[in-house]
C-alpha positions, -999 to 999 in steps of 0.1 A, spaced: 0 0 0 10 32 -10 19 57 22 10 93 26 23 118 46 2 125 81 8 154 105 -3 143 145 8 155 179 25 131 201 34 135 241 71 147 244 78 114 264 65 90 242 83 108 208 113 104 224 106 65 237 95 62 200 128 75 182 145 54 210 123 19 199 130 29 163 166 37 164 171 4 187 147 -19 162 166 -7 129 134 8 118 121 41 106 100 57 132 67 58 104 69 22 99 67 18 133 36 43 140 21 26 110 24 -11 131 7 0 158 -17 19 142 -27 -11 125 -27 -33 154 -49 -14 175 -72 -11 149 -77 -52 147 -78 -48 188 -103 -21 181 -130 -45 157 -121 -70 177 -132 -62 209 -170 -55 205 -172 -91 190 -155 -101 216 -172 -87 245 -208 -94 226 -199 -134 230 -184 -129 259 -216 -117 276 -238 -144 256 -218 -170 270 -221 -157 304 -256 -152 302 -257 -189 290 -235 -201 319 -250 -181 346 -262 -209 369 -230 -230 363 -203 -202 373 -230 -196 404 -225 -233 412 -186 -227 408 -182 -199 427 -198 -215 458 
């Protein structure tokens, strides 16, 4: 994919822990940005699935994880 240039505002601290990461990874500090940007965005979809089945199966299970806890 193609990149394209993207002006954001980053904490003091956490620029410099960045330029730090990328200098000690042998990477460019965009490449790294772009990695995390992409991973929290599959967290990000992820997590309402998740916490949808999550609840179903509780719901489901109610009576047995009373009979556990006891």
């Amino acid at each position: 994919m193609k990149a394209k240039k993207s002006a954001t505002q980053i904490d003091e601290t956490a620029l410099e822990e960045l330029r730090s990461y990328a200098k000690s990874a042998g990477r460019s500090i965009s490449s790294v940005v772009s990695e995390a940007i992409e991973e929290y965005l599959k967290r990000a979809r992820v997590r309402p699935a998740f916490r949808n089945a999550m609840s179903e199966t509780l719901k489901d299970n109610a009576e047995l994880l009373k009979r556990l806890a006891k």
